[in-house]
TORLUM-588679 format. One record per residue (C-alpha): residue number from 1; residue in one letter; x, y, z. Coordinates in nm, 2 decimals, m for minus. Last residue first. Layout:
! TORLUM-588679
num  residu  u  v  w
NUM  a  X  Y  Z
...
END
This chain:
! TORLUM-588679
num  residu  u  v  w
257  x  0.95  m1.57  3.71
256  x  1.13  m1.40  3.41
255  x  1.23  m1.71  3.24
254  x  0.90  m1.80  3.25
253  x  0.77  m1.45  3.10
252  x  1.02  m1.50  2.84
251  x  0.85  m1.83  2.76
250  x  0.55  m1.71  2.72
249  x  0.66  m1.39  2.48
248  x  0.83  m1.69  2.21
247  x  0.47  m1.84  2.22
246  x  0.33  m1.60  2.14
245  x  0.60  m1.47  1.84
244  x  0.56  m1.86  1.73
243  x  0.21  m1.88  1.73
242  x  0.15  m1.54  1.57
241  x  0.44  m1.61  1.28
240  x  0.19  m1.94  1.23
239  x  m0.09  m1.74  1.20
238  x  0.02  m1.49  0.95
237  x  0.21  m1.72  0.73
236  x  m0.10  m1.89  0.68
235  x  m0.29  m1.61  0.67
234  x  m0.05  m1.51  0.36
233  x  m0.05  m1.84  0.22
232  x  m0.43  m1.82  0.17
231  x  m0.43  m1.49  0.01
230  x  m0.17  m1.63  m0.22
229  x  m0.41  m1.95  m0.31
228  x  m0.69  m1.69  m0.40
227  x  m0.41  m1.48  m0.63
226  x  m0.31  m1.77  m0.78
225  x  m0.62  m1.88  m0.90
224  x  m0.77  m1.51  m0.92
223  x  m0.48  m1.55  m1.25
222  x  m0.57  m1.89  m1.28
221  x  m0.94  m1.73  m1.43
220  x  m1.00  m1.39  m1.33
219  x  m1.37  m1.53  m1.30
218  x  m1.28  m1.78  m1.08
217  x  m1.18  m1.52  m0.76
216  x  m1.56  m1.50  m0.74
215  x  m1.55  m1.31  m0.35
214  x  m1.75  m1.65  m0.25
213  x  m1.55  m1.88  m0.43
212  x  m1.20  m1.82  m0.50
211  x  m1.15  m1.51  m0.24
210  x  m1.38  m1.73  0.08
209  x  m1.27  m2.05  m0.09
208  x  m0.87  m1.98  m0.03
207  x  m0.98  m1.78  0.33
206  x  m1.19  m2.05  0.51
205  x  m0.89  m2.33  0.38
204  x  m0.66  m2.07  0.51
203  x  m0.82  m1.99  0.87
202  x  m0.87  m2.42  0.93
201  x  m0.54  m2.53  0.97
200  x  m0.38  m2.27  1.14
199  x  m0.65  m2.09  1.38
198  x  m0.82  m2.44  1.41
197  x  m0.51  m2.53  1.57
196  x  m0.51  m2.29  1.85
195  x  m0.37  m1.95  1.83
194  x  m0.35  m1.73  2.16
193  x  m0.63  m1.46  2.25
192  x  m0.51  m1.14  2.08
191  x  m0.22  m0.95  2.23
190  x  0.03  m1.01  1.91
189  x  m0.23  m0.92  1.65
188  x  m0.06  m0.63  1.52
187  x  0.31  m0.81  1.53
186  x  0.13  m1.13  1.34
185  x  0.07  m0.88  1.05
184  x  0.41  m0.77  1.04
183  x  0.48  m1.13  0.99
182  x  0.26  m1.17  0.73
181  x  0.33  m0.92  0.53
180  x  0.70  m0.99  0.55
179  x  0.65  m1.28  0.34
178  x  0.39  m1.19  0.17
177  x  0.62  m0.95  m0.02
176  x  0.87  m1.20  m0.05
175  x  0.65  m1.46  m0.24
174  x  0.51  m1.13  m0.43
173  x  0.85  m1.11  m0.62
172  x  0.87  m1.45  m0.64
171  x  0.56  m1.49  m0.83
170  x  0.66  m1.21  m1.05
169  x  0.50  m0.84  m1.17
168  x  0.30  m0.81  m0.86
167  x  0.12  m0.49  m0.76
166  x  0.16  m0.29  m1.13
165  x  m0.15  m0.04  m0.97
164  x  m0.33  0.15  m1.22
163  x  m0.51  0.47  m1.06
162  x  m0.86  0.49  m1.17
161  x  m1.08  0.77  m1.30
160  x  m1.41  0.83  m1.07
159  x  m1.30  1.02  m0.80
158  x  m1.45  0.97  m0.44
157  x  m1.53  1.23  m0.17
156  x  m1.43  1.23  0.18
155  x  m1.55  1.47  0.45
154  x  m1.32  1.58  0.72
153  x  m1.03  1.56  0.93
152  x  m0.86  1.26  0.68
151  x  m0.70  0.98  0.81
150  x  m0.49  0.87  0.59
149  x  m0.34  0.48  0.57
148  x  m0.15  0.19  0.69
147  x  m0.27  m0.12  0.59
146  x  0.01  m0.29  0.80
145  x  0.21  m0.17  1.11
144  x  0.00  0.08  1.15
143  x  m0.04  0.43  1.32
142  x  m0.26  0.61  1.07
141  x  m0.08  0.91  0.90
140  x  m0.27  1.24  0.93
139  x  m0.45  1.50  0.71
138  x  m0.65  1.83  0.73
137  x  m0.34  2.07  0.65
136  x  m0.18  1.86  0.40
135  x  m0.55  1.85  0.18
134  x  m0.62  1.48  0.03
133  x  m0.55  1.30  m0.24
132  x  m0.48  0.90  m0.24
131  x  m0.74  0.80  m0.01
130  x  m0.78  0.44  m0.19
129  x  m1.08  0.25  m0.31
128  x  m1.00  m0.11  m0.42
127  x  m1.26  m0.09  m0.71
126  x  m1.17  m0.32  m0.77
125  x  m0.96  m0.60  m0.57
124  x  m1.24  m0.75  m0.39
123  x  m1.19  m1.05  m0.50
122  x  m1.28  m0.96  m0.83
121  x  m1.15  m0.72  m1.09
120  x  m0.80  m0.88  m1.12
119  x  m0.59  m0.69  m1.43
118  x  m0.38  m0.94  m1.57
117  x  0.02  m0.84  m1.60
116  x  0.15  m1.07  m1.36
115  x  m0.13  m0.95  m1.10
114  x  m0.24  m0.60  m1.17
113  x  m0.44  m0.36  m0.97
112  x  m0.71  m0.11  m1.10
111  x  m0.73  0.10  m0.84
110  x  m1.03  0.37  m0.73
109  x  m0.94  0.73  m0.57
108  x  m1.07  0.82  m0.30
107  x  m1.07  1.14  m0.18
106  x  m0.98  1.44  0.09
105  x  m1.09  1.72  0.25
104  x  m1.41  1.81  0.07
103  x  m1.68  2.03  0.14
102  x  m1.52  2.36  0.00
101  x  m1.54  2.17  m0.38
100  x  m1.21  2.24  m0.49
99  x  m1.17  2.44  m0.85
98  x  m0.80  2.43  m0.95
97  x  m0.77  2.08  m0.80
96  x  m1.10  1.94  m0.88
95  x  m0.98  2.02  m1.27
94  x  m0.64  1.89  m1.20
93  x  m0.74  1.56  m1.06
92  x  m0.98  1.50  m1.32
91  x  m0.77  1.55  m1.59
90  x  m0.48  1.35  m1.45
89  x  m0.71  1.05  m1.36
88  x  m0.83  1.03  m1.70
87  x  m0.48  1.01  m1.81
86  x  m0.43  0.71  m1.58
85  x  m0.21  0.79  m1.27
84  x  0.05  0.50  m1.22
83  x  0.13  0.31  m0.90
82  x  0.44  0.07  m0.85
81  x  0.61  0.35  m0.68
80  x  0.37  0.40  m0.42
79  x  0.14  0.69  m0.51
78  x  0.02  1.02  m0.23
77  x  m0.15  1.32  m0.40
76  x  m0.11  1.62  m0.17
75  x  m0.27  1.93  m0.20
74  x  m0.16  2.22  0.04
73  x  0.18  2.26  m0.09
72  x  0.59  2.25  0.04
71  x  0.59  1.86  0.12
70  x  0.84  1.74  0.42
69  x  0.54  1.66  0.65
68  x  0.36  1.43  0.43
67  x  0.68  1.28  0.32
66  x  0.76  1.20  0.67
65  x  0.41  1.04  0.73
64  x  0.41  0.82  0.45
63  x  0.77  0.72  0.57
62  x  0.64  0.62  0.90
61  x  0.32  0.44  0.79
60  x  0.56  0.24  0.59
59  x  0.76  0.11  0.82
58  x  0.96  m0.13  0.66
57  x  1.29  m0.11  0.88
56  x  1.27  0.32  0.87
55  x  1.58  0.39  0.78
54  x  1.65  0.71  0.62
53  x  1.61  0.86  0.24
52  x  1.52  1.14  0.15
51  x  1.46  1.31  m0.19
50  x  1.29  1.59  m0.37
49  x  1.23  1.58  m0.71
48  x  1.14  1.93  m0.91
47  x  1.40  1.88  m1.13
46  x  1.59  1.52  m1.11
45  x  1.83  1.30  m0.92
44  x  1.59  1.05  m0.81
43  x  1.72  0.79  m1.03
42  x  2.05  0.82  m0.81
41  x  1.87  0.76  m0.55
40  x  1.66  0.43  m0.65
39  x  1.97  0.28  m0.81
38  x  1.98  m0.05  m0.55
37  x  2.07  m0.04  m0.16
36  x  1.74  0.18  m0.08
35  x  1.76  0.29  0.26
34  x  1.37  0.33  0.33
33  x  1.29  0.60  0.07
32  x  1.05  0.91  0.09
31  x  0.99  1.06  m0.21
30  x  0.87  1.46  m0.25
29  x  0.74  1.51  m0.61
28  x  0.70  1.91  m0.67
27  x  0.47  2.13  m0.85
26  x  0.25  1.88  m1.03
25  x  0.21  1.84  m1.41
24  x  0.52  1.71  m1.57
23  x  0.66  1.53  m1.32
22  x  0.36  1.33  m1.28
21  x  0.39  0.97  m1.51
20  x  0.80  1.05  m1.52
19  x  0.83  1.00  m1.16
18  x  0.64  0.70  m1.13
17  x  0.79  0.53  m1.45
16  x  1.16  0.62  m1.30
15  x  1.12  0.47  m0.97
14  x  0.96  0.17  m1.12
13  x  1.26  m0.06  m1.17
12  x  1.47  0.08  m0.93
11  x  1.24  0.07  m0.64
10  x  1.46  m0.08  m0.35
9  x  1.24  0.10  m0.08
8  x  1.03  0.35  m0.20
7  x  0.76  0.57  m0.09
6  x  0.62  0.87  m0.29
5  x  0.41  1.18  m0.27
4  x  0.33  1.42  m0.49
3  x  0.29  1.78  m0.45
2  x  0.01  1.99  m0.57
1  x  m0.05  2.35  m0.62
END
């Protein structure tokens, strides 16, 4: 009745956990992996685990989609392989499952994400509502290069058990993520008006006391810290990738004249 959904990229260290937190209850786990280079498919190796893997240079709205397409049932419950399904979740999941409301295509699921082991409940963190289970048949992949998502042809409920997210288990880990965040980011907002200096100087001062301040970062303590002053980095990063990539598209335009 249900398959689940991964994507993976490099994922040896949760591969296993993720797999081993459904297997037992769901009819197939179909994961879709960007070219891992580490253990990831050899880990995969399993009953009832399903696995490609092709290039797809970080594009994770492509790989979502893939696995969407590849799975054999109707319900579909989509994890990344640093995302868990708390007991709770389980029950409730398999309950709605075997007795679907008929007015529902898909549903959100809330996320209890951790940062070096500290669960962050501010800053807009929790309840992080994700479309995480959803009919095959009424579903589609948004076309992002970031925040990619479902798009669900239909009403959308909400579930109230969380899904525990293990986002950032080192500093350096989450260095590299941002990283390529950002300049993916820059990508989408290539044709926007060009960046001035306010952009990069003032956009990550407005952003560090926007998530520390406003959006109460403090109360996670330096964990929201961190956090606020990551958030900050990342539009950083953002806006000075968009410079360059701008400015890189003028002067091929130049050359061109």
């Amino acid at each position: 009745m249900i398959s689940v959904n991964i994507i993976a990229k490099n994922e040896e260290k949760n591969i296993t956990d993720c797999i081993d937190n459904v297997i037992d209850w769901v009819d197939e786990v179909v994961v879709a992996d960007d070219s891992s280079t580490d253990k990831t498919a050899e880990l995969c190796k399993r009953d009832k685990v399903r696995f490609f893997s092709q290039k797809w240079d970080g594009r994770c709205d492509l790989q979502r989609a893939f696995a969407l397409e590849q799975s054999q049932n109707e319900w579909i419950l989509a994890l990344d392989a640093d995302e868990r399904i708390s007991p709770e979740l389980k029950e409730e999941v398999l309950a709605l499952v075997k007795n679907p409301p008929a007015v529902y295509a898909g549903y959100n699921i809330p996320r209890k994400s951790y940062f070096l082991d500290k669960w962050i409940s501010e800053m807009g963190w929790y309840p992080g509502y994700q479309v995480r289970l959803f009919k095959k048949s009424r579903t589609s992949v948004t076309d992002r290069l970031v925040h990619e998502g479902y798009i669900i042809d239909g009403p959308i409920g909400t579930l109230k058990n969380d899904m525990i997210h293990y986002s950032v288990d080192s500093v350096e880990h989450f260095s590299v993520k941002i990283t390529r965040y950002a300049l993916l980011q820059a990508k989408e907002k290539l044709n926007r008006k060009p960046v001035t200096f306010s952009d990069i100087f003032w956009r990550p001062v407005a952003t560090l006391l926007r998530s520390y301040i406003s959006q109460k970062g403090y109360k996670d303590g330096i964990h929201g810290l961190m956090v606020a002053y990551f958030d900050a980095i990342t539009n950083s990063l953002t806006y000075m990738n968009l410079w360059d990539l701008q400015n890189k598209e003028k002067q091929k335009l130049k050359q061109k004249l």
